[in-house]
N, C-alpha and C positions, 0 to 999 in steps of 0.2 A: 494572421499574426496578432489582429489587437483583441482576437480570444485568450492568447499567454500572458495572461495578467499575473500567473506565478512564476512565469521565465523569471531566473536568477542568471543567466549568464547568456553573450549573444556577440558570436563575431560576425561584423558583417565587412566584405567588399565591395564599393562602390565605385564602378568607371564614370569619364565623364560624360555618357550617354543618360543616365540617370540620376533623379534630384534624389534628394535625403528623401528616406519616405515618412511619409506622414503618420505611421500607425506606433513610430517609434517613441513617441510623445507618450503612450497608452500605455507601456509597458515599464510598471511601478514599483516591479518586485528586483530590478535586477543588481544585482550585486558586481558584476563584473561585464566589462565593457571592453571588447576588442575591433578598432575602427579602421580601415584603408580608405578615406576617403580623397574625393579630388573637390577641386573647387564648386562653387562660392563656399569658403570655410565658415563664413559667419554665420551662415543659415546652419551648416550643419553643426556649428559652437552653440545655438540656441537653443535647438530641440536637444541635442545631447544637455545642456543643464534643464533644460524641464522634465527631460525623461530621468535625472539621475535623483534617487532616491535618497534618503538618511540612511540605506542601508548599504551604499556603493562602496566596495573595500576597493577596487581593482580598477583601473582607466588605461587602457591603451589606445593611443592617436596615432594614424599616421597618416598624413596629409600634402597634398603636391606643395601646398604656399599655407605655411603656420604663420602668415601673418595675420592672424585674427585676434579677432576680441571677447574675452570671457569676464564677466562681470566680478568685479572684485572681491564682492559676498559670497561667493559659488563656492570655493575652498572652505572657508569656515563652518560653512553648511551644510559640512558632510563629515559628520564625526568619526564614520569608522574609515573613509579614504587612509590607503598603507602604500597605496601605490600610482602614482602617475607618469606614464609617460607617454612625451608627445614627441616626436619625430619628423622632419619636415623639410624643405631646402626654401632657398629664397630668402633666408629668416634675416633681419636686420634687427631686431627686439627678442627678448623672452617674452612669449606672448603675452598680453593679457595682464593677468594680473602678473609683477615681477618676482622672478624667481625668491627675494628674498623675505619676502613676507612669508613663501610655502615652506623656507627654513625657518624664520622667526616662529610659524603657529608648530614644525616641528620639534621645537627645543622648548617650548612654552606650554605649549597645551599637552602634549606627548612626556613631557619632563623628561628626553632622554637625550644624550647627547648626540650632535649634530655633525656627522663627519663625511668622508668626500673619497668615491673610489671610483676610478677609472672603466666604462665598459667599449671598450674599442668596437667600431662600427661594423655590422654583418656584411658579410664577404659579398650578398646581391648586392650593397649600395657601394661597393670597387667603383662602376662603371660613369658614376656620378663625381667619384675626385676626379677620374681621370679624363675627363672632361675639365674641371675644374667648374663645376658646378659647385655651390654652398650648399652645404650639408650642416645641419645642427638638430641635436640630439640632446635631452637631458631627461632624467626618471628625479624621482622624489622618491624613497621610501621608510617609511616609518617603521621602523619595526621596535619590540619590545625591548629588544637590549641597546640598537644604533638606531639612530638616523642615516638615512644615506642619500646623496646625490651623484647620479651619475654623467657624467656629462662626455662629449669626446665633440668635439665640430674641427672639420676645413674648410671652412664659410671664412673669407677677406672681405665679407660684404659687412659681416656683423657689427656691431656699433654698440651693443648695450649688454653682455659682454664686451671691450675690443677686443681684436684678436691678439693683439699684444699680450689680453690677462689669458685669452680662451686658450692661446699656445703652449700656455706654460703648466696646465694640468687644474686637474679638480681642487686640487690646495689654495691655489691662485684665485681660481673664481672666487671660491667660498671667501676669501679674505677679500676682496671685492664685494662681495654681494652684502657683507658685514659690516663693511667702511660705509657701503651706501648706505645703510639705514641707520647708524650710529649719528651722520648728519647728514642735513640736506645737500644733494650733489651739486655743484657748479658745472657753467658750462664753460669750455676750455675754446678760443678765439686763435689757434697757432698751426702753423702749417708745415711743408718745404717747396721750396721753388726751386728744380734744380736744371741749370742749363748746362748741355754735354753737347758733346759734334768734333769733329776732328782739331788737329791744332793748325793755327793760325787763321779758322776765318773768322772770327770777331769776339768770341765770346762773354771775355773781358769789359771788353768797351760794352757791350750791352750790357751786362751787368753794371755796369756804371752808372747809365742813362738810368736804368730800371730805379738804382737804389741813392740819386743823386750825386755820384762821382761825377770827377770834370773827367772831358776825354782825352787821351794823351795819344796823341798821333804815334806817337814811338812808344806803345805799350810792349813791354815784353810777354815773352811765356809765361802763360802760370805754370810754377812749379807742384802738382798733387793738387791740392784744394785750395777754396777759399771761400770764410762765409761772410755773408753783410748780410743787417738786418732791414725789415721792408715792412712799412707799415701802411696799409691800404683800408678806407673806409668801405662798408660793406656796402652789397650795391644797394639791398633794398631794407637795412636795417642799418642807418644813419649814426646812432649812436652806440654802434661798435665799431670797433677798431681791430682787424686783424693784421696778427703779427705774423710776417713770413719770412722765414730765414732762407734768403738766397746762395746758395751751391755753386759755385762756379768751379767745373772741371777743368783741369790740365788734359788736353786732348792726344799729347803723345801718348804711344804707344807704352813704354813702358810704365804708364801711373795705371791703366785699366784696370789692370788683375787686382788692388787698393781700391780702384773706383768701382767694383761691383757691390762693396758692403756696403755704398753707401746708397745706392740705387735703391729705396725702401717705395714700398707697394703707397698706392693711397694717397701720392704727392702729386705735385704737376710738374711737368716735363716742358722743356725750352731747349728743343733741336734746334741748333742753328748749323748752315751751311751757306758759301761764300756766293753768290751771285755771279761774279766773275769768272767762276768756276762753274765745271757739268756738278749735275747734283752726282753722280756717281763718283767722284773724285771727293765727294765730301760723305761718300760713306751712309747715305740716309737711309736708304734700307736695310745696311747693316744695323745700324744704331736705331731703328725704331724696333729690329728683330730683338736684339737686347733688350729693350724698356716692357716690350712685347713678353719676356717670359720673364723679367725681375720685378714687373709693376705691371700687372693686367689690369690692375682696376685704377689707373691715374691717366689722366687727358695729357695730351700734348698739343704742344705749339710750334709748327714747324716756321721756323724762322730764315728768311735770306738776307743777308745782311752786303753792305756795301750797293745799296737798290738804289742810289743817284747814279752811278756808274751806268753806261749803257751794258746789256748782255741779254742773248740772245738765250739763256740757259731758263729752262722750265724742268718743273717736277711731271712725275708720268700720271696720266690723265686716272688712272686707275688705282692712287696710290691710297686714299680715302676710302677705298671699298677693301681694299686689302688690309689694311689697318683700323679698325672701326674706333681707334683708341684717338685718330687725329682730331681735332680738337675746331682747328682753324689752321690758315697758311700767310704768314704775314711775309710782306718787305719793308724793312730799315733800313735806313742810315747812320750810323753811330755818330759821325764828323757833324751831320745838320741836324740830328735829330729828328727827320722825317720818318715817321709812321711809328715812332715811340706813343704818342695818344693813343694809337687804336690797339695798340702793343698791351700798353699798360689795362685800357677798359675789360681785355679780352682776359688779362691776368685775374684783375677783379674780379669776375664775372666766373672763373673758372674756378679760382681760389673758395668765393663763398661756397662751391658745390662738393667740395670736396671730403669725404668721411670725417676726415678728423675734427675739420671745423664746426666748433659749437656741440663738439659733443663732449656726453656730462661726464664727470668722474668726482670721484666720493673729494669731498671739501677740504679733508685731511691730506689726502693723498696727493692734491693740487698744492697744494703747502708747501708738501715735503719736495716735490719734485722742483717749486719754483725755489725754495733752499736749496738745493743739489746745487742749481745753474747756478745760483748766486755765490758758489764756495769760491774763495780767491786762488790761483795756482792753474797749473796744468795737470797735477795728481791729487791724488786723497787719500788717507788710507781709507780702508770699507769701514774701521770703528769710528772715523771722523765724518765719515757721510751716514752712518747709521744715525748718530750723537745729531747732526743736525736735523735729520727727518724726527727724530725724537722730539724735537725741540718746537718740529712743526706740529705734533698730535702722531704721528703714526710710532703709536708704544710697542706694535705684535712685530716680533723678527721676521713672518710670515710674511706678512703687510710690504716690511721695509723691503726686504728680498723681490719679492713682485714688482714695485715700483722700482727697483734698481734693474731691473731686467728688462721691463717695459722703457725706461729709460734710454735703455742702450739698443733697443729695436728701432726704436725711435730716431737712433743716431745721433742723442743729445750727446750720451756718455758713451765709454767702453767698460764695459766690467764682464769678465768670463766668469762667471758664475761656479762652475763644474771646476774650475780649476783651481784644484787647492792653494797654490802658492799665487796664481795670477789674480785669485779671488782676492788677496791681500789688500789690492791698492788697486784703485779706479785713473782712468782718463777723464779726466772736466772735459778735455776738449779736443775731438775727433779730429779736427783740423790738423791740432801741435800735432797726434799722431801721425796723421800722413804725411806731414812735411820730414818729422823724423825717418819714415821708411822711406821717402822717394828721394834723402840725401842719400841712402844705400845706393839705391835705383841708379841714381845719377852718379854712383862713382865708377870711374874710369878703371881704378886700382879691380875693383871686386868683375867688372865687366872683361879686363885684361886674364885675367887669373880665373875666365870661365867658371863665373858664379861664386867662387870661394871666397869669403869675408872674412880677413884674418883679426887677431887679436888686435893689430897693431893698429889696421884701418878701422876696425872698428872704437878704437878709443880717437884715432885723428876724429872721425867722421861726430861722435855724438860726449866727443871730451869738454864741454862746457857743460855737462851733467852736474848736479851738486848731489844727489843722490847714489852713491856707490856702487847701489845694487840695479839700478833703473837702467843699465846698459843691456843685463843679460836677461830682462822682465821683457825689454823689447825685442830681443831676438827672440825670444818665447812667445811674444806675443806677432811675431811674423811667422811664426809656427802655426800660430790657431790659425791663422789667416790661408794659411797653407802657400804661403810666398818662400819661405827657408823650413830646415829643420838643421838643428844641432849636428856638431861633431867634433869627435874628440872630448878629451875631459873638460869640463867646465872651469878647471881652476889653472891649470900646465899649457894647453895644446895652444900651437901655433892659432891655428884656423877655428874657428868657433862654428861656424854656418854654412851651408851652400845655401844660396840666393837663386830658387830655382826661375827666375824669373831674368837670370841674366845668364843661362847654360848656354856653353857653346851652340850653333846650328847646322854642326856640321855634326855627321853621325861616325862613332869613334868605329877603328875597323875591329876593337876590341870584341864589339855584338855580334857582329856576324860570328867569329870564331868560338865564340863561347856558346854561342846559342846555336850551333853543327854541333860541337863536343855533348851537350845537351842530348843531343838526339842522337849520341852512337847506346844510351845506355840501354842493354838489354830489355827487351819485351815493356819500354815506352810506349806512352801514348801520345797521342795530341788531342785536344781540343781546344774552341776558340767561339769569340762571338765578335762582332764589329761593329758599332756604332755610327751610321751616316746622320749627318748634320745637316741642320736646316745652313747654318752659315758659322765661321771663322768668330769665335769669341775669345778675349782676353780670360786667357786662364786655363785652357783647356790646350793638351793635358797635361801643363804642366801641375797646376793644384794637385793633383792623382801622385805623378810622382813625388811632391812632398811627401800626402797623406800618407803612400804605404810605405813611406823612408826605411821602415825596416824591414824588410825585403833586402834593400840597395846591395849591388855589387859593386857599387862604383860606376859601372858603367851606365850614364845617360844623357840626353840632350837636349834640346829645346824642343822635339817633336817625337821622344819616347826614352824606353829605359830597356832595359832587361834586371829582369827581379830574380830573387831566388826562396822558396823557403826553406826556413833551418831545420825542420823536422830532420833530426839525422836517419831516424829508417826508414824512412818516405819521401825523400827530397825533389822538390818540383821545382822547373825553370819555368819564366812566362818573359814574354818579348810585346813592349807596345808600341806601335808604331800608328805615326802620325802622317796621311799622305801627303799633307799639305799643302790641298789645292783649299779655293774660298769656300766650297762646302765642302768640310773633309767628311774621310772616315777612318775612323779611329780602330786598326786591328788589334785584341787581346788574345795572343795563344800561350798556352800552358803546356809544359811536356813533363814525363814524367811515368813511373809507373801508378800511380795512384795519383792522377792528377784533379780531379774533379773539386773536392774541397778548396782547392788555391784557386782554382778559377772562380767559384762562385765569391770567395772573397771578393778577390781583386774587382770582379765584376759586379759586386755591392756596392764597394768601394767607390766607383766610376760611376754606376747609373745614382750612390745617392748626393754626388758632385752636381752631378746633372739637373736633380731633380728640386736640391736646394739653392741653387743656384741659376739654372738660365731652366726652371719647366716649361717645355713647350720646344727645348730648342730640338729634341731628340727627332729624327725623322722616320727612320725605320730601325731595327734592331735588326742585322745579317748572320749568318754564321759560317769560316772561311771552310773550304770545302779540304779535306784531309788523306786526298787521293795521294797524295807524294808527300808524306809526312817529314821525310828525311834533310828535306831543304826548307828552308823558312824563302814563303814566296815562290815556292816552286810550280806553284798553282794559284793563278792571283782570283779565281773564280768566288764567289761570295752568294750564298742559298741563301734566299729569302728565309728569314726565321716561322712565316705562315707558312711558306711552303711545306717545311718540313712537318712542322705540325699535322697538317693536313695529311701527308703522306706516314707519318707513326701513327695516325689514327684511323687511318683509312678501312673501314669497316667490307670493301669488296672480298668476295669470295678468291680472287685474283689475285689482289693486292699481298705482295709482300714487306711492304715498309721499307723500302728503298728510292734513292733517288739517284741520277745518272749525272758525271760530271758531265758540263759541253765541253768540255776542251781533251779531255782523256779517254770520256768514255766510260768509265770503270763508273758499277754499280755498290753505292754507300748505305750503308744502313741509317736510317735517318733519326732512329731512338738512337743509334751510337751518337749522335752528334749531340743530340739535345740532353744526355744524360748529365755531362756537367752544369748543364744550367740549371736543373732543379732549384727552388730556393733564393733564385733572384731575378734573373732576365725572364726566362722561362713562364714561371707565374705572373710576373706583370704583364707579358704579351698575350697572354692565354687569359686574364681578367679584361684586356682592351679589345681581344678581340673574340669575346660572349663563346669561348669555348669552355667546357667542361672539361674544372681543372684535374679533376680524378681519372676521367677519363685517359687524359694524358699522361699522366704520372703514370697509371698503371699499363699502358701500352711503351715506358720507357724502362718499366721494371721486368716486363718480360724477357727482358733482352742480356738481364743481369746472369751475371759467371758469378761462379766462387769467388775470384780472383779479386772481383769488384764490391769485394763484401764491406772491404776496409774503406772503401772510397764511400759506398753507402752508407757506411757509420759514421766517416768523419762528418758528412755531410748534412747528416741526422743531429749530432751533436748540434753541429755550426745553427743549423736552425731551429732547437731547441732553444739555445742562448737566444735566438735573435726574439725569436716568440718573446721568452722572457723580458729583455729589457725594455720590445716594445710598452708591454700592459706595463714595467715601473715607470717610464715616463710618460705615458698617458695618465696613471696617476699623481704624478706628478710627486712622487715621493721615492725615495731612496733607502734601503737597508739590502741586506743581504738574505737571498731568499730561497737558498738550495742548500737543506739538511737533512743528515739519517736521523730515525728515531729508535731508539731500544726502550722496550719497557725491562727496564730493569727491577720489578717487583713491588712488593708492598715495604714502602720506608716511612720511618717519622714516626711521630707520634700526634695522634690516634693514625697508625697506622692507614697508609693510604696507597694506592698505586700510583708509583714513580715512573716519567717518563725520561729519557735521555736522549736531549737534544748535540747533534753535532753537526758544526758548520761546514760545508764544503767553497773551495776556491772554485768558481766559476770560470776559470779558464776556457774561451771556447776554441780552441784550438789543436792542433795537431802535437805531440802524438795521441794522447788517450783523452783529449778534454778536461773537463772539471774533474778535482779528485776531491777527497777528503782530507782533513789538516790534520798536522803530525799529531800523534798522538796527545790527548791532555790538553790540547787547549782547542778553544771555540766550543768547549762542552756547557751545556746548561742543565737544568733539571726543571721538571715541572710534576707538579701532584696532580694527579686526576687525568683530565683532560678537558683543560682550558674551553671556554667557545671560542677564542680567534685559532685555536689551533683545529677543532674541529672543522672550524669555515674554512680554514687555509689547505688543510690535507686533499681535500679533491684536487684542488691546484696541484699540489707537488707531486699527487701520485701522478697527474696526467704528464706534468714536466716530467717526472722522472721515466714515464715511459717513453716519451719521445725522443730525450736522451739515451734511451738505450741502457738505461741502471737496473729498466727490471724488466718481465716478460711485457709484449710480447718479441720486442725486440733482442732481450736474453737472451744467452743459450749458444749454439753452435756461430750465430753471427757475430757474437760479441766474439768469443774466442779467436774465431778467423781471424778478427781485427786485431788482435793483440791485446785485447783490453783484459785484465784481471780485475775482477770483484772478490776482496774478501770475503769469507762467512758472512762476518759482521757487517758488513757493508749491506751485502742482499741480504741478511736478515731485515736491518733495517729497514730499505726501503719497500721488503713485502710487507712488514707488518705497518707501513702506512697505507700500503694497498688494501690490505683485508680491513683495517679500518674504513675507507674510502668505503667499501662496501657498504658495511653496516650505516653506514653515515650520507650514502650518495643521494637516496631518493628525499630524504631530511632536508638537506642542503640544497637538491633542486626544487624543490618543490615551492618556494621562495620566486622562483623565477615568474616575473609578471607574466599575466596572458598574452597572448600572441607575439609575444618572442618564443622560439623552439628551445627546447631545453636541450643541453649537451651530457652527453654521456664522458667519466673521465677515462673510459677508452680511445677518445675519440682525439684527445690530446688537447694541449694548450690552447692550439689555432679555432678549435668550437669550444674549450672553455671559456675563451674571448668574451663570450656571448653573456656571462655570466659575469666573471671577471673574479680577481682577488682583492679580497680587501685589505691593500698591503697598508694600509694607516694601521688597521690593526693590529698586525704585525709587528709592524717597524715600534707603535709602543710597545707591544709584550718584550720587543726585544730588546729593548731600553730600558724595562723595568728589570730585565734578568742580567744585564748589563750596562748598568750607567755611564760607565768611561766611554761606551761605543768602543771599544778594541776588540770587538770579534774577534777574536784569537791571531791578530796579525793580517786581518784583510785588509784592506787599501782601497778604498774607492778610484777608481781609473777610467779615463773615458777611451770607448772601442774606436780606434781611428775610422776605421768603415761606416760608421752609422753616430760616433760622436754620442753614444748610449753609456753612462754610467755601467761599468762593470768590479766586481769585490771579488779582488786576487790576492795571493797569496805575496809573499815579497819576491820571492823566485820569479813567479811570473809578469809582477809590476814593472822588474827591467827588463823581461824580455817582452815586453808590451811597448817600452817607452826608450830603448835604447837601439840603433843601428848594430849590424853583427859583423866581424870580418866575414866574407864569400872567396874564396878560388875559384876559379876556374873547373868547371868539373872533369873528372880526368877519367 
């Protein structure tokens, strides 16, 4: 090798069996550099800048632990570098040298501008979130017209990014990365301390001890929350002072489903549990199971309180190896004060170690965020909290945006971002709000009346308001929370809300009889999946039934619902049911003739409840067996979701893809069962369990009818949308991004070729999906052919294929489904295809080394790999449209996934309104 002195390019792989080789130093010609290497990174960070030349355009890293060290001159010293990217898990730093200096010498030395697009992570490194491994990923690249930075991380270890900025997309970072070199960063001394445990064994009272309160032997319930502030010197740096805001939870039951928001990763934890009591009566391994999938990266303090009392009660010898998060096991006594000392050192001691503490953030940004806390009131509006970050140094709306969202991760504030009207006006203080919802909680009226909050109780309940509108912001904002949703009109109707958190618990005989009537309609189907739990959590499933509120028939209860969809020439029923034992499981069936698309909703729906809220709690995925379809429960038998898999793919000469009930007998086709899951359950069990996801899919397509054409397309659409709004929120930017184009000829003058842009509603749902908007409006025009439109066309032919608008999905399938395309419609989106053409190998050929390039056959999901530059975009389509009124689209967030979606007005209320249901006849 150290003959190829005019090697210009060189991937290599290295296991950890062998070191970097030594011959890699010699070779001085290369221009492009492709690396998989494993540790010691530093060694191999060193040869790699001796080996790299003045002539190195191209750097791909990928490495087990990127936390190494690259010398701060190495970047500058390589004038033609257009591309870097490093890849790596473990990461707590941008390595090396910091990301924003490779933007600074991008927009300085390059003179082009500096902007930010999303590349979502390749489908091999699945296996690593779902472990919950850290992952972080970013590219650099220069090019002659942009700059770009791509970035995508699920790393909660990271610190420099935090994850609060990484969360919220590429726009977020870069305005971060911008703040830090603008001035120098300060380090930030603040934390949370939050003690939770059941009610009445002491919580209170230690919270007192902890934060100087006297103790009051006759302490009552806390009602919801409560914060006190707690200021502890650092253990081995003297002259700080860290500030830690103390949480004390209300341990009834009804405050939970309020107290998971505030459960935030990265804090320390104070279990406490009664002494006097068995520790199982105080719930601790429920409540560390919780803390366990809302905060994996924060220590606990398992506490016993009432420890002058004699009791024979001990925790289980094994409880610290189950839990790797326990911290320490203390006993106190709140009345004497005994073993508060070693309470408090173990607080200290835990407090300085924690991510947050002492870590830097841009000096403005500190400012603006210590103005927020300082604003007087319990609300604000957003232009009164923008006005004072302004006041602090943060001028960029970008900037302010970020820090108001970091903010409310944080649990300082509340502000919904995505919500148009709820974006208005901010919470100062998280508290007021939960006292406000847990007066709901605790009314007797709304609990008599099975969850329904009428107009009447709700002005008793929150009638010392001075703000007129702040009554119906908060039922909206028990909406987001997924506690209530609306009902009835907003200005006339008796009842404003069901309060799903106070639904009867007895199950109405209504469901049974609607969900038979269900299953007499002709040539139905069923399918189902079921979710087993690790253990019984606040929220679950009631949150669910808020989220798909519209669905509602009316009929639901504290441990399921029966749904319906309105597609009128498709209409599906689904039943979920809660067993309600301490590990439950959770049944979702679907009936219906084309049922497959409403299930994988619904089933999106649920697992991404799960997944943002308690990851980790999920135990197995089942799916119930459909031998006696005719009765709900008529077969309680439940197929392992592997099994099945293993038996649709079963490659024996024997094998016919079936599997046998135990209790009936009868032989089930095992693709029929897993065919509704495409799209949601399906693929995430088949990414966890290292099987080949093509494989399956097309061992579930063999099995497809005609009949199932409709069900194949809705379900095709469903995951085209999803594709889609994933890459806009990984970019972290927003516009509307699904149009036909017509070249309508040479116009103007000097005569030039005219393109015609038309906006389409993204509706992703039943009957026909997204359409196109009425005539005449959401039209633009462009001359030539733009470059962001060039760059963007591979995207949308691929989108549009995957949606089924053009071959090879077209054609006799779309028909079956009922779907009509205009002329003009499919003119359109061929002739973005046949440009794709001309323009594919152009556009990929950009794609750094050792990433695989995607073809836009191959669809959105390997465009991924690439990614769209929707910055670019969203400005052309600002500059063709300054008002932003897209011809009447509406930005709307998808209840299932909480993903910005731009619909049409038609479909905005039936996105966001409940529908009347009958009974099906």
């Amino acid at each position: 090798m150290r003959r190829l002195t005019k090697l210009t390019s060189i991937s290599l792989s290295i296991d950890e069996r062998f070191s970097f080789p030594s011959w890699f130093v010699e070779l001085g010609s290369l221009s492009q550099i492709s690396l998989n290497t494993h540790p010691p990174g530093d060694q191999a960070a060193g040869d790699i800048q001796r080996a790299a030349s003045p002539r190195l355009t191209s750097l791909s890293w990928m490495v087990s632990d990127l936390d190494v060290t690259l010398d701060e001159d190495w970047i500058p010293a390589l004038p033609r570098l257009t591309d870097l990217s490093l890849i790596g898990d473990r990461v707590q730093h941008t390595p090396g040298v910091d990301l924003e200096h490779l933007l600074a010498r991008a927009s300085e030395h390059r003179r082009c501008e500096t902007g930010v697009t999303a590349r979502p992570p390749r489908r091999n490194v699945r296996s690593h979130q779902s472990q919950r491994r850290p992952l972080f990923a970013y590219r650099t690249s220069r090019l002659v017209r942009n700059a770009r930075v791509r970035t995508r991380s699920s790393s909660r270890t990271m610190k420099n990014p935090p994850p609060e900025v990484m969360d919220q997309g590429s726009e977020a970072i870069l305005a971060y990365l911008r703040a830090r070199t603008a001035r120098a960063p300060i380090r930030q001394w603040a934390s949370k301390l939050l003690i939770v445990g059941e009610a009445t064994v002491g919580k209170t009272s230690l919270a007192k001890q902890l934060t100087g309160g006297r103790y009051d032997p006759n302490e009552g319930q806390t009602h919801g929350v409560h914060i006190d502030p707690l200021a502890l010197v650092h253990p081995s740096e003297p002259d700080i002072t860290m500030q830690i805001r103390v949480w004390d939870f209300g341990g009834q039951l009804e405050y939970r489903a309020t107290q998971r928001f505030y459960l935030t990763d990265r804090s320390l934890f104070i279990l406490v549990w009664n002494a006097r009591a068995r520790w199982r009566d105080g719930k601790v391994t429920a409540w560390l199971d919780v803390i366990a999938a809302r905060a994996p990266q924060s220590p606990i303090l398992i506490v016993a309180t009432h420890g002058d009392e004699p009791s024979a009660a001990t925790l289980p010898s094994d409880l610290r190896a189950r839990y790797p998060q326990i911290a320490g096991v203390f006993t106190v006594d709140s009345s004497t004060g005994n073993g508060i000392g070693e309470l408090e050192a173990a607080v200290r001691e835990q407090a300085a170690e924690l991510p947050l503490m002492g870590t830097t953030w841009p000096a403005s940004w500190a400012a603006a965020g210590d103005a927020v806390r300082a604003l007087p009131g319990y609300t604000a509006t957003a232009r009164h909290v923008w006005q004072s970050m302004e006041a602090a140094g943060v001028d960029d709306q970008t900037g302010r945006q970020v820090i108001a969202r970091s903010l409310h991760d944080l649990g300082d504030i509340v502000y919904f971002a995505d919500d148009p009207e709820l974006a208005k006006k901010m919470i100062l203080h998280p508290s007021w709000l939960d006292a406000r919802i847990s007066a709901v909680l605790d009314s007797q009226v709304v609990a008599d009346a099975r969850g329904m909050l009428s107009r009447a109780e709700r002005d008793r309940i929150w009638g010392d308001l001075d703000d007129p509108d702040l009554s119906d912001r908060l039922v909206r904002m028990m909406e987001r929370f997924d506690l209530a949703y609306r009902i009835g009109d907003a200005e006339t109707s008796d009842m404003v809300a069901l309060i799903v958190e106070r639904l009867d618990e007895a199950r109405p005989p209504a469901a049974d009889v609607m969900w038979a009537q269900a299953g007499q309609e002709p040539d139905f189907r069923e399918l189902g999946i079921a979710y087993q739990l690790k253990s019984r959590q606040a929220g679950i499933p009631t949150w669910f039934i808020a989220r798909e509120h519209r669905y509602t028939t009316g009929v639901h209860w504290a441990h399921g619902a029966l749904l319906h969809d309105r597609d009128p020439a498709h209409p599906s029923w689904a039943m979920l049911v809660d067993d309600g034992r301490e590990q439950p499981t959770i049944e979702l069936r679907v009936r219906g003739r084309f049922p497959v698309r409403f299930l994988s909703v619904l089933a999106e729906a649920f697992e991404r409840i799960l997944d943002q809220r308690y990851p980790g709690l999920l135990e197995q995925r089942l799916v119930p067996c459909i031998c006696t379809p005719k009765t709900f429960g008529a077969c309680a038998h439940l197929f392992s979701l592997d099994q099945l898999i293993y038996e649709a793919t079963d490659r024996d000469p024997g094998a016919d893809g079936k599997v046998r009930c135990p209790k009936t007998g009868k032989r089930l086709d095992a693709r029929t069962m897993l065919d509704g899951l495409r799209g949601s359950a399906l693929e995430a069990a088949i990414d966890s369990m290292r099987h080949d996801v093509d494989t399956v899919l097309k061992a579930v397509d063999r099995q497809t009818t005609s009949l199932e054409r409709i069900d194949q397309h809705g379900l095709s659409t469903l995951n085209g949308l999803r594709t889609l709004l994933e890459h806009r929120a990984d970019a972290g930017l927003h516009c509307p991004s699904l149009f036909e184009i017509e070249d309508i000829g040479r116009t103007g003058f000097p005569p030039a070729r005219t393109l015609e842009l038309r906006l389409w509603c993204e509706w992703p749902y039943g009957p026909h999906g997204p359409h196109a908007l009425a005539s005449g409006v959401g039209v633009y025009h462009v001359r030539k052919l733009p470059p962001w439109l060039s760059e963007y066309l591979p995207y949308l032919t691929a989108l549009a294929t995957t949606l089924g608008l053009i071959v090879p999905l077209a054609g006799p399938g779309l028909a079956a489904a009922g779907v009509q395309l205009t002329e003009r419609t499919k003119a359109g989106f061929e002739f973005a295809a046949k440009f794709t053409e001309d323009l594919t190998e152009s556009a990929l050929s950009r794609t750094p080394s050792g990433l695989p390039r995607a073809k836009p056959a191959d669809g959105p999901r390997r465009l991924a790999e690439i990614g769209a530059d929707f910055r670019a975009l969203r400005a052309a389509l600002i500059k063709l449209d300054p008002r932003q009124e897209w011809g009447g689209l509406t930005a709307r967030e998808r209840p299932g996934d909480r993903r910005i979606v731009y619909l049409c007005r038609e479909h905005v209320r039936a996105m966001e309104y409940p529908y009347a249901a009958a009974a099906p006849s």
